[in-house]
Each structure stands twice: as C-alpha cells, then as structure tokens.
C-alpha positions as CSV (number, residue, x, y, z in Angstrom):
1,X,0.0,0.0,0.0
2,X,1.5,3.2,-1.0
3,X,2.2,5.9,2.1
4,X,-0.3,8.5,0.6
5,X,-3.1,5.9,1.3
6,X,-1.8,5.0,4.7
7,X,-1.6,8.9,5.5
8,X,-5.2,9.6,4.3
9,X,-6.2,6.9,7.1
10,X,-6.5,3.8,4.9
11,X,-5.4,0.8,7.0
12,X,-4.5,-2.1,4.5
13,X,-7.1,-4.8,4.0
14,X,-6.3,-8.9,4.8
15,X,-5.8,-11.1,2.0
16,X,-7.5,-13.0,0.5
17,X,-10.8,-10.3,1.0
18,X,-13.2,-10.5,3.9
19,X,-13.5,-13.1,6.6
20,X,-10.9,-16.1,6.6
21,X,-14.2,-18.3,7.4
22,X,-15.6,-17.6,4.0
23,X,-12.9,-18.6,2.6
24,X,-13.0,-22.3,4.4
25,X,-16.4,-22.5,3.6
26,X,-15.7,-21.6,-0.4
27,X,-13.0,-24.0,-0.5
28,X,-15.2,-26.9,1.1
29,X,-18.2,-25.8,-1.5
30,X,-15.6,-26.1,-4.0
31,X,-14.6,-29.2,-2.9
32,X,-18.1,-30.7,-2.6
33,X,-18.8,-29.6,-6.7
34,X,-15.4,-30.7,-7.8
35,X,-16.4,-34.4,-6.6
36,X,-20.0,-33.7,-8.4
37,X,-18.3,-33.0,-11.2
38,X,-15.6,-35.9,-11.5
39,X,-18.5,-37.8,-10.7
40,X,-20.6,-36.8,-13.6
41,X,-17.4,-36.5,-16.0
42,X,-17.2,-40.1,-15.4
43,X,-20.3,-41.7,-15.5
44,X,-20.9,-39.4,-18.9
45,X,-17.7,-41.7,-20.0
46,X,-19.7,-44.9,-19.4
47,X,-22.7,-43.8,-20.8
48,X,-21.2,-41.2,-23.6
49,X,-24.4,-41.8,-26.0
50,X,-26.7,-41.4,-23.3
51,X,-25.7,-38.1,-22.5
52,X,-25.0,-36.3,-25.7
53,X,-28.7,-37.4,-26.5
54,X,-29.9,-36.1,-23.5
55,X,-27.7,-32.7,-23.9
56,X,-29.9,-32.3,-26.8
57,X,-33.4,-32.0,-24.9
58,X,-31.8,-28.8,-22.7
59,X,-32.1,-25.3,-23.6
60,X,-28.7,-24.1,-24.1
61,X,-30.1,-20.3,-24.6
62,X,-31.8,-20.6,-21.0
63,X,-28.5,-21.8,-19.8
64,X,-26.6,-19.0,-21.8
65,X,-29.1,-16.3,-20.3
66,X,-28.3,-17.4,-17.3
67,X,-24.7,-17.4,-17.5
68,X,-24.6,-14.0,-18.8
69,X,-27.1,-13.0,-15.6
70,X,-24.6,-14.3,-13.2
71,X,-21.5,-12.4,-15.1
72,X,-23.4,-9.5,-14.3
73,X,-24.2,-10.2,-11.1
74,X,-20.5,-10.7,-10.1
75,X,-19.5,-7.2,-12.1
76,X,-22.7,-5.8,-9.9
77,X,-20.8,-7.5,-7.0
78,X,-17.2,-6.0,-7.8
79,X,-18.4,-2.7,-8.5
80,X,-20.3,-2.3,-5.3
81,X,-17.2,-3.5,-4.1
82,X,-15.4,-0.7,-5.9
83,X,-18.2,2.0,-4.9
84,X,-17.4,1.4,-1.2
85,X,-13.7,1.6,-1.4
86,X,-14.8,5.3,-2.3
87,X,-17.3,5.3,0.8
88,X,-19.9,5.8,-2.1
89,X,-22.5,3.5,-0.2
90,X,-25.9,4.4,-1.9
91,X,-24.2,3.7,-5.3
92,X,-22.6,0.8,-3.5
93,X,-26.1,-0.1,-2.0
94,X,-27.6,0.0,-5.9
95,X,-25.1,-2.6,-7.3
96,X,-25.7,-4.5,-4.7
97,X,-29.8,-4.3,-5.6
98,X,-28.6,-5.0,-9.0
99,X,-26.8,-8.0,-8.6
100,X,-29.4,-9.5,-6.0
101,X,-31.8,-8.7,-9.2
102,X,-29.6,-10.8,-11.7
103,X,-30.0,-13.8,-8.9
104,X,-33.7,-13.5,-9.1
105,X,-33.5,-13.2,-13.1
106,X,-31.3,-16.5,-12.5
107,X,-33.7,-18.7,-10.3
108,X,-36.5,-17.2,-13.0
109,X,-34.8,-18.6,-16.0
110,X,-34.4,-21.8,-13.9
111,X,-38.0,-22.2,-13.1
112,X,-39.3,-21.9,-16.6
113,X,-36.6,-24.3,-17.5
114,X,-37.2,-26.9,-14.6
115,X,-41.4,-26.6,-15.1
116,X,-40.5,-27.5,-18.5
117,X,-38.7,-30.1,-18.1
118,X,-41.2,-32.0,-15.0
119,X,-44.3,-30.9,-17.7
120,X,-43.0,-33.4,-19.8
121,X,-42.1,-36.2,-17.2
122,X,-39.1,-35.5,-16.8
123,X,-37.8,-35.7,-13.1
124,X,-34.4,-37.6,-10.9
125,X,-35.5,-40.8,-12.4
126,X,-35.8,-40.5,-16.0
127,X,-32.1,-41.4,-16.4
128,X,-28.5,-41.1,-15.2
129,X,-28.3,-38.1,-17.3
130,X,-31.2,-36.3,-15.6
131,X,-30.6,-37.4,-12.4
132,X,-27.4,-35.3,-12.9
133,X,-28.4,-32.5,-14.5
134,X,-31.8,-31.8,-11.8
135,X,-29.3,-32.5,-8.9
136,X,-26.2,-30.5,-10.3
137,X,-28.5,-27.2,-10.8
138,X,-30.5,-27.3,-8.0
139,X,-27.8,-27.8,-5.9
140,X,-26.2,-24.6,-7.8
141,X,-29.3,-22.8,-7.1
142,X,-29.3,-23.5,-3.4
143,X,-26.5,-21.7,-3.6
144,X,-28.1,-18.7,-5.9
145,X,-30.5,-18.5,-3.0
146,X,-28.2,-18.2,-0.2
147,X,-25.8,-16.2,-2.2
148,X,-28.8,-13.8,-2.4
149,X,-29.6,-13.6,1.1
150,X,-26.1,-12.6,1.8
151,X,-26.2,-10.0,-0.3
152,X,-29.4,-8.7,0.8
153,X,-28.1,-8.3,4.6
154,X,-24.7,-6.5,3.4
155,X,-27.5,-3.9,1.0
156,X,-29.2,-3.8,4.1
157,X,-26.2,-2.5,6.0
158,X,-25.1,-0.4,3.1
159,X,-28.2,1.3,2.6
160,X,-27.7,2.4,6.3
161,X,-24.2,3.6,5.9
162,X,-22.8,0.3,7.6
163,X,-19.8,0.4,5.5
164,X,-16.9,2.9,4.4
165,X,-13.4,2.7,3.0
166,X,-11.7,1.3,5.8
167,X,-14.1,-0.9,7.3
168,X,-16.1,-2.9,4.5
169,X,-15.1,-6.3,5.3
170,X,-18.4,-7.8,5.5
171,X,-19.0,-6.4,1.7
172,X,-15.9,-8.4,0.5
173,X,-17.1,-11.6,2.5
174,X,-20.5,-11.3,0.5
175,X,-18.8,-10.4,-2.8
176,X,-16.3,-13.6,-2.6
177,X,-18.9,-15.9,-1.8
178,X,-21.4,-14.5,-4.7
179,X,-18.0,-14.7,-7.4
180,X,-17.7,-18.7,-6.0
181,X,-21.1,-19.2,-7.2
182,X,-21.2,-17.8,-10.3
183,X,-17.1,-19.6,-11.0
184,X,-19.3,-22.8,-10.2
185,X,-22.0,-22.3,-13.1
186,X,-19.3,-21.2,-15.4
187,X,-17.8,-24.9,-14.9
188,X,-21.1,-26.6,-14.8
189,X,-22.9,-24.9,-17.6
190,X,-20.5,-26.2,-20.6
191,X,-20.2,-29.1,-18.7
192,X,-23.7,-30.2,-18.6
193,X,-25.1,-28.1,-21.3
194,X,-22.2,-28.0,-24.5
195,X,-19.7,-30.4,-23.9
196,X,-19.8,-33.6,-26.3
C-alpha cells in the first residue's frame, strides 16, 4: 500500500478479502462440486451416448441467459465493491440491488426451465443423465438462494451507511462468496449443457 493511502487513514485490508471463514467454507463448496463434477465426468464416460442425447433436450439459450445473468451479477458485486472503497454507499447499496436482481432473473430462467422439463415427465428418475443434470442445478441454485440472502443483509447495512473505506469487510465476505457461485455455473454450464 502506498504511504499516501496510509496517510489519508486507509489501514491495509487482509488477503485474501473479507472473513478467513468464508474462505473455508468456499474452498469446502468447492470441494463438494469438484467431486459432483468428477463424478458426472465419469459416469458421462460410461454412458457417452446417453448423454449427448440427453444434452440435446436442454435449452442451451436458457443456460446461456443465465450465464450471462450471473456475469453480471459478479460485475454488480465488484463494483459495489469498488463503490465502497470510495465510501460511495448508496451507489454501493444499488449494485448491490442489481446484482441480487440478476439472482432472481437466475432462479426465474431456472423455473421456466425446470417446469418444462417435470411438464413433460421429466424428473431424478428418467435417467442417469437427468438425475445429474436436476441435482447439479439445483444444488447450484441453493446456492443462488443463499448467495442472495447474503447480499441482501450487506444492502441492508449499506443502505444504512454500515460500510466505508476502511471498514467494508463484510462487503468483500458477501462479494467472494457470490463470485464462487457464479465460478461454479461457469464450470457446470458447458459441462452439462455443451460439452460432447
């Protein structure tokens, strides 16, 4: 950190950003869809017909949309991050909204695409394939869900000046847990939805 900053009052910031607890728990989510993963990888490799036919029945746009809604919810994320380093907390506060938004926009996408899918039969037991796919994604939205709520109690606390330059720990602990969800549905959507 550069002296100018330390003179102004800045006090440097831990590393990796906010609480060392989020962290364990990222790296144990992590973990958990790393295994989920392998496992599908491999039982995809046994059953390599099976699932390219079944690939063919998703809707890679709705997976797309929703990729591109949880992109923007992590650059909502980092620039509320960004806002607060400034002590800007109402703008900080509305990328915060913004990014809880692309969540919802998320979990909206998934429910069209889900009450699709169970409208035509579809459900755990169809096949191996779909007994991935429904348990991969819902698990990933659990996460959506509870990403959300995090973020709504740091807006909470921003919209009420909670935060400012030198104490917005709590901001970064939200943002790196929201950034580990969307990383996970950047692995899992060409996983389950383009890969052949």
């Amino acid at each position: 950190m550069s002296r100018s900053l330390q003179k102004e009052g800045h006090k440097p910031l831990p590393y990796p950003p906010g609480d060392f607890a989020i962290w364990i728990l990222i790296l144990v989510e992590l973990s958990v869809f790393f295994v989920l993963f392998a496992a599908y990888a491999f039982t995809r490799l046994m059953h390599l017909e099976l699932f390219n036919e079944m690939q063919r029945t998703l809707d890679a746009d709705a997976g797309l949309l929703n990729t591109l809604l949880l992109i923007s919810g992590s650059w909502c994320v980092a620039r509320a991050v960004a806002a607060i380093k400034r002590t800007l907390c109402r703008q900080s506060a509305h990328w915060l909204l913004a990014a809880i938004l692309s969540g919802v926009g998320f979990l909206v996408v998934k429910y069209f695409e889900y009450g699709a899918k169970f409208s035509a039969g579809i459900n755990l037991e169809t096949n191996l394939f779909y007994t991935f796919y429904l348990s991969l994604t819902a698990f990933h939205a659990m996460h959506v869900v509870l990403g959300m709520i995090i973020l709504a109690f740091v807006w909470k606390k921003a919209m009420t000046d909670g935060y400012s330059a030198n104490d917005h720990g709590g901001m970064e602990t939200g943002a790196s847990y929201w950034h580990m969800v969307d990383l996970v549905w950047i692995i899992l959507f060409p996983l389950v939805y383009v890969m052949r």
